[in-house]
RODO-2510 file (C-alpha; in nm, 4 decimals, decimal comma):
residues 100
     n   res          X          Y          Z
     1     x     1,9117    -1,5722    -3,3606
     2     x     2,1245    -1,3248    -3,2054
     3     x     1,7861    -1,0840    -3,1069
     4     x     1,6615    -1,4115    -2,9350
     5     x     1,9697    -1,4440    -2,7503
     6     x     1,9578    -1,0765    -2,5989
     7     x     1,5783    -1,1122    -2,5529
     8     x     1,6188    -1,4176    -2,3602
     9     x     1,9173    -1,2920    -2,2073
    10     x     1,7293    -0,9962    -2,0698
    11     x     1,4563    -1,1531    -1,9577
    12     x     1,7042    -1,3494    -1,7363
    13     x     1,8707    -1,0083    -1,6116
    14     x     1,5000    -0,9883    -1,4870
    15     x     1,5239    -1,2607    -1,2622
    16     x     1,8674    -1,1014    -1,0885
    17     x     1,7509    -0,7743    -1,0431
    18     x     1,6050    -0,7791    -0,7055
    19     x     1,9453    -0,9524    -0,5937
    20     x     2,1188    -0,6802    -0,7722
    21     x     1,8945    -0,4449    -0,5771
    22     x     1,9765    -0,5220    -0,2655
    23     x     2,3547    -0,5798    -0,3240
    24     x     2,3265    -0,2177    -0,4246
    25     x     2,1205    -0,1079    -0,0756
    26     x     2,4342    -0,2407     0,0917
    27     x     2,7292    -0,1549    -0,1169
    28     x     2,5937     0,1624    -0,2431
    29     x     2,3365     0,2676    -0,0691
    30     x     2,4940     0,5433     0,1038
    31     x     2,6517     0,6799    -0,1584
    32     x     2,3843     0,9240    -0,2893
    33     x     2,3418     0,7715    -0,6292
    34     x     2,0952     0,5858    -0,7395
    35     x     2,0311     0,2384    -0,8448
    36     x     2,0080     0,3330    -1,1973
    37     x     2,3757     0,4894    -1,2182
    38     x     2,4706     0,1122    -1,1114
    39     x     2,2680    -0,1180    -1,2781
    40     x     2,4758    -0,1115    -1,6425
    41     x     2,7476    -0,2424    -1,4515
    42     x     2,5583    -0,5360    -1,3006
    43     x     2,3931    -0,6029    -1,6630
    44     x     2,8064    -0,5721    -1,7767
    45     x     2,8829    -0,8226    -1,5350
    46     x     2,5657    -1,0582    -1,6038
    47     x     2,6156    -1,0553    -1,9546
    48     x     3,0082    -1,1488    -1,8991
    49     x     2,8764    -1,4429    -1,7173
    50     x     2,7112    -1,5487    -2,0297
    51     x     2,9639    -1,5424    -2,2630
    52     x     3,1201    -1,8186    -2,3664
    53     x     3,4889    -1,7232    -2,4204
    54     x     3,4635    -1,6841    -2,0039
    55     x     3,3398    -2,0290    -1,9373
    56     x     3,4404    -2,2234    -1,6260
    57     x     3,6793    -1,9099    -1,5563
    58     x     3,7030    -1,7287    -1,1843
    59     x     3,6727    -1,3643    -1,1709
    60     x     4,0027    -1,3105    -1,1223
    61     x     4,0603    -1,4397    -1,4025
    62     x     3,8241    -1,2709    -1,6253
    63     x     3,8631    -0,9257    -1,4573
    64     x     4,1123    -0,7524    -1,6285
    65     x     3,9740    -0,8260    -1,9496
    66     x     3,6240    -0,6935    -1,8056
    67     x     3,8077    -0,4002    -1,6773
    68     x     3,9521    -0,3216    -2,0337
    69     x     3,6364    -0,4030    -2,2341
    70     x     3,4577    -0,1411    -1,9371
    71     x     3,7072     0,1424    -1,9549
    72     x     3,7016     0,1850    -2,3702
    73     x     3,3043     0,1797    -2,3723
    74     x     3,2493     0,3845    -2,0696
    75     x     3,4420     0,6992    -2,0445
    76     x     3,2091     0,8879    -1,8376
    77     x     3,2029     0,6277    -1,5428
    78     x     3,5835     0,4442    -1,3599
    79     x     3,6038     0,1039    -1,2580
    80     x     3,6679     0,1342    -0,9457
    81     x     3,3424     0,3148    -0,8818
    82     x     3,1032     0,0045    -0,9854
    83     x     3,3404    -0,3017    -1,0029
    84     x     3,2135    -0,4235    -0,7225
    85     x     2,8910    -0,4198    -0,8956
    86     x     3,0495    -0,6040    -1,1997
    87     x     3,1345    -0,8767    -1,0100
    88     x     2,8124    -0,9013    -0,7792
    89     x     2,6554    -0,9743    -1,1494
    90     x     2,8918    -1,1871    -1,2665
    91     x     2,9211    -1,3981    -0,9198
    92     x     2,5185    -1,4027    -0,9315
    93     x     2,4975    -1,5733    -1,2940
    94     x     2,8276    -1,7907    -1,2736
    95     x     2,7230    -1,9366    -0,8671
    96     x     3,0710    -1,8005    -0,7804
    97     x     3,1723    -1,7772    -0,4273
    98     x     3,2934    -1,5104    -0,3193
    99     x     3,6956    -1,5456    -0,2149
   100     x     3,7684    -1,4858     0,1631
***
């Protein structure tokens, strides 16, 4: 069932978090906000991860898209303010390396 699926899907977020946590300490640590005002955007990212119509795609690829999908469901925050987060969570889920 679908409530399974976000239950179980959840419960996974779970397991990121503390990585999220500390990607946060070093990306935005500084910035006077707290973890909460970030952590949608990793659970955005983590949940992109998940779905299938992204399958065996690289960020690049899928970041537009995830940009779009961001900017017409949350007016009140820009993408460039927590992409990086976005793509922490989807690089976590996927085992993505990052590009150098």
């Amino acid at each position: 069932s679908r409530y399974a699926e976000d239950v179980g899907m959840r419960a996974d977020y779970d397991e990121y978090d503390p990585l999220f946590r500390t990607h946060y300490q070093t990306t935005y640590g500084t910035t006077g906000r707290a973890y909460e005002d970030f952590q949608p955007a990793y659970l955005y990212g983590h949940d992109l991860a998940g779905n299938p119509q992204y399958r065996n795609m690289s960020w690049e690829q899928v970041e537009m898209d995830a940009r779009r999908s961001w900017e017409r469901e949350h007016h009140d925050t820009l993408w460039d303010d927590i992409k990086d987060a976005v793509r922490e969570g989807w690089m976590r889920v996927t085992g993505q390396r990052y590009q150098v």
